[in-house]
N, C-alpha and C positions, 0 to 999 in steps of 0.2 A: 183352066188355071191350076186345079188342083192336080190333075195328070203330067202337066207340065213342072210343077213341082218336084213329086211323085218319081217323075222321068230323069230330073236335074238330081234328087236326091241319089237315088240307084246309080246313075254318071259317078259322082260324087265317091259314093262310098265304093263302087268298084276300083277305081281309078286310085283309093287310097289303099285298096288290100292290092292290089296290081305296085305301087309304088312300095310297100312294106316288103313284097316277096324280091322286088328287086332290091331293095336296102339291105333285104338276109342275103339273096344268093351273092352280093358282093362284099360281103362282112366276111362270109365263107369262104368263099374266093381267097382272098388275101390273107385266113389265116390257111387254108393252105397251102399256097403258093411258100408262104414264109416257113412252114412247117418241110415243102419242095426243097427250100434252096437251103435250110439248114441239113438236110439229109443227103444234099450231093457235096456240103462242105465238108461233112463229117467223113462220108465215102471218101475224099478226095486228100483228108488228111489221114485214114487210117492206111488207105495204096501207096502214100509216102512214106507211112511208118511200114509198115512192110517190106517194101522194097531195100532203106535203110536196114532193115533185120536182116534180110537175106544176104547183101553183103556184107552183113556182121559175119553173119553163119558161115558162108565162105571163106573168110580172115581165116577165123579160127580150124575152122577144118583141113588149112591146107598145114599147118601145123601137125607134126609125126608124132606122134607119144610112143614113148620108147616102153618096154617092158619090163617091169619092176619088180623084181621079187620079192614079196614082201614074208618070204621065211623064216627071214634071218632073225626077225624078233628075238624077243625075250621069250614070248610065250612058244616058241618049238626052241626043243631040245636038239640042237642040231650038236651031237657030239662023234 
């Protein structure tokens, strides 16, 4: 009776550290899963912002800038 006890109680208490580690490793899980998908949303909007930049950069660079003399100041005595 007492072995049997003994034997129930041991069941018992493994089966609740056994159901504890699966309650952590699925607490886990799902923060980082959630920690996963915010990391590929962030990658996924900065590839957009980038790509936007780069055809910024292209705009502007097909643009010539001419050369400017900037001599003619006040500050040279161009006489």
């Amino acid at each position: 009776m007492l072995t049997n006890y003994l034997t129930t109680l041991l069941l018992t208490s493994l089966l609740m550290k056994q159901s504890e580690i699966v309650t952590t490793l699925i607490i886990v899980v799902v923060i980082f899963s959630i920690l996963l998908i915010l990391g590929v949303r962030k990658s996924y909007k900065l590839k957009k912002e980038n790509e936007e930049l780069n055809n910024m950069n292209t705009e502007i660079s097909d643009e010539e800038d001419t050369y400017k003399d900037f001599t003619d100041g006040h500050m040279y005595d161009n006489k």
